[in-house]
C-alpha distance (Angstrom), angle and dihedral (degrees) to the residues before:
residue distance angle dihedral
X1 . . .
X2 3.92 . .
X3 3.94 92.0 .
X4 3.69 99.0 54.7
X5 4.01 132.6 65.6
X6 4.14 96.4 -134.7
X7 4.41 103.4 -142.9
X8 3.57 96.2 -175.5
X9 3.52 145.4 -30.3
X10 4.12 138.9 175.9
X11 3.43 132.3 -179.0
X12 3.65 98.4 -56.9
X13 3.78 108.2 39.6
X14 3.44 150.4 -11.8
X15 4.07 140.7 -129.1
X16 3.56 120.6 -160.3
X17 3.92 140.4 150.8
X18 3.47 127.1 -113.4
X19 3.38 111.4 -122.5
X20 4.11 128.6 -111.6
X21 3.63 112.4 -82.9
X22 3.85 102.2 34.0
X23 4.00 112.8 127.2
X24 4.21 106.5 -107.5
X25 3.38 100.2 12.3
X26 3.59 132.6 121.4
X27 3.74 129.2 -151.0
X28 3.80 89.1 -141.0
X29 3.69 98.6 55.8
X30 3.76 122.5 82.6
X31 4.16 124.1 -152.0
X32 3.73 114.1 -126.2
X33 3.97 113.8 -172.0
X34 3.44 122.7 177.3
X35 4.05 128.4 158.8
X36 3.51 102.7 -36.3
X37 3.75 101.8 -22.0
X38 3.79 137.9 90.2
X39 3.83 130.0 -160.2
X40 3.64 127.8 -168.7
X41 3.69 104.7 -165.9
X42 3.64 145.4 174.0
X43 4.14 116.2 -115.7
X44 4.47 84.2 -106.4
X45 3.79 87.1 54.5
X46 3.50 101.0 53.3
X47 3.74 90.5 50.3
X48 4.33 83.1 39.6
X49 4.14 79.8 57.6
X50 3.64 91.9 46.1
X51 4.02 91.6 56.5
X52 3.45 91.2 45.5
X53 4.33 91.2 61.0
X54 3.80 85.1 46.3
X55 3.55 84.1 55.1
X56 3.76 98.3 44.2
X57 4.27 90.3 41.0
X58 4.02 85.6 55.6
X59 4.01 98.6 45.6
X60 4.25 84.7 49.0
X61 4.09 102.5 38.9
X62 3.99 89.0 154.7
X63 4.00 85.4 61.3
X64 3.75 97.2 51.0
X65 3.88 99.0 102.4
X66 4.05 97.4 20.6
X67 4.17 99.8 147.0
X68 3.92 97.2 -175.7
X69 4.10 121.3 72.5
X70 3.97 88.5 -171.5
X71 4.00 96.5 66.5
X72 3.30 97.9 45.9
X73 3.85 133.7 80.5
X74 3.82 122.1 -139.5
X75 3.70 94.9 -114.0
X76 4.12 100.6 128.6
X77 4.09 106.8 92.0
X78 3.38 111.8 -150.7
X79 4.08 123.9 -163.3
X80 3.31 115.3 -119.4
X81 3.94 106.3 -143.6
X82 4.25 85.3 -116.7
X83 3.57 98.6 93.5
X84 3.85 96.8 -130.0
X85 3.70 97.9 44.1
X86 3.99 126.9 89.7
X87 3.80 127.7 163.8
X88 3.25 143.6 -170.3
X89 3.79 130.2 -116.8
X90 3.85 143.7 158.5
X91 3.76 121.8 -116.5
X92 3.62 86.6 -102.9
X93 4.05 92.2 53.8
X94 3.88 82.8 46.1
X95 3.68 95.7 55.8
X96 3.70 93.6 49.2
X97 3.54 94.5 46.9
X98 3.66 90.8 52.2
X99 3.66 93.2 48.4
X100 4.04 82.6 54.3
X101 4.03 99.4 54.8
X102 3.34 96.6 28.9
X103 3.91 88.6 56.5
X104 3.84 91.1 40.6
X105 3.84 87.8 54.2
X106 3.52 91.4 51.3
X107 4.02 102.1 47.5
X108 4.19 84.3 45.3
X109 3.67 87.7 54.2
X110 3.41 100.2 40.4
X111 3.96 91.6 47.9
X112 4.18 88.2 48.5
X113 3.91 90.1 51.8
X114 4.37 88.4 46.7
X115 3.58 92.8 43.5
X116 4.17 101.7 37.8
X117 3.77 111.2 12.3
X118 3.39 111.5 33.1
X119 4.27 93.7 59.0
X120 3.78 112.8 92.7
């Protein structure tokens, strides 16, 4: 884990940056791992990902506070912010994965303000 900059991570997943000087990386790109998958994404994607839960969360309101990933089937799909990719999840998945971009957005934001913004 020395060549990457972790942003977040929960139980689930983890988003990080790779660090400068790693061959076919990009300093603008974040990692987002979760279960099995990885997503290298641009900054507008994550938060493209992010609608897409909100999306999924709204067309499933019965699933919004599901606790248990054993009971439930994985019949919510979920758009992936790469145009030809879907998945399915279950409303637990869902909720961790939303936890996961939703922190990521926050930490990149927070960072941007810290590093840009905040300096007079």
């Amino acid at each position: 884990m020395e060549d990457v900059d972790i942003i977040y991570h929960n139980d689930t997943g983890i988003s990080f940056k790779w660090k400068n000087g790693i061959a076919n990386t990009s300093e603008n790109r974040v990692q987002l791992v979760f279960k099995d998958m990885g997503f290298y994404l641009l900054p507008e994607e994550v938060v493209l990902f992010s609608e897409n839960i909100q999306i999924a969360k709204h067309r499933n309101p019965n699933c919004s506070r599901c606790v248990s990933s054993e009971i439930c089937e994985r019949d919510i799909l979920l758009k992936s912010p790469l145009q030809k990719m879907d998945f399915a999840v279950n409303a637990f998945e869902l909720n961790e994965i939303c936890d996961l971009v939703e922190g990521t957005i926050f930490k990149m934001r927070l960072h941007y303000y810290l590093e840009f913004e905040s300096k007079n």
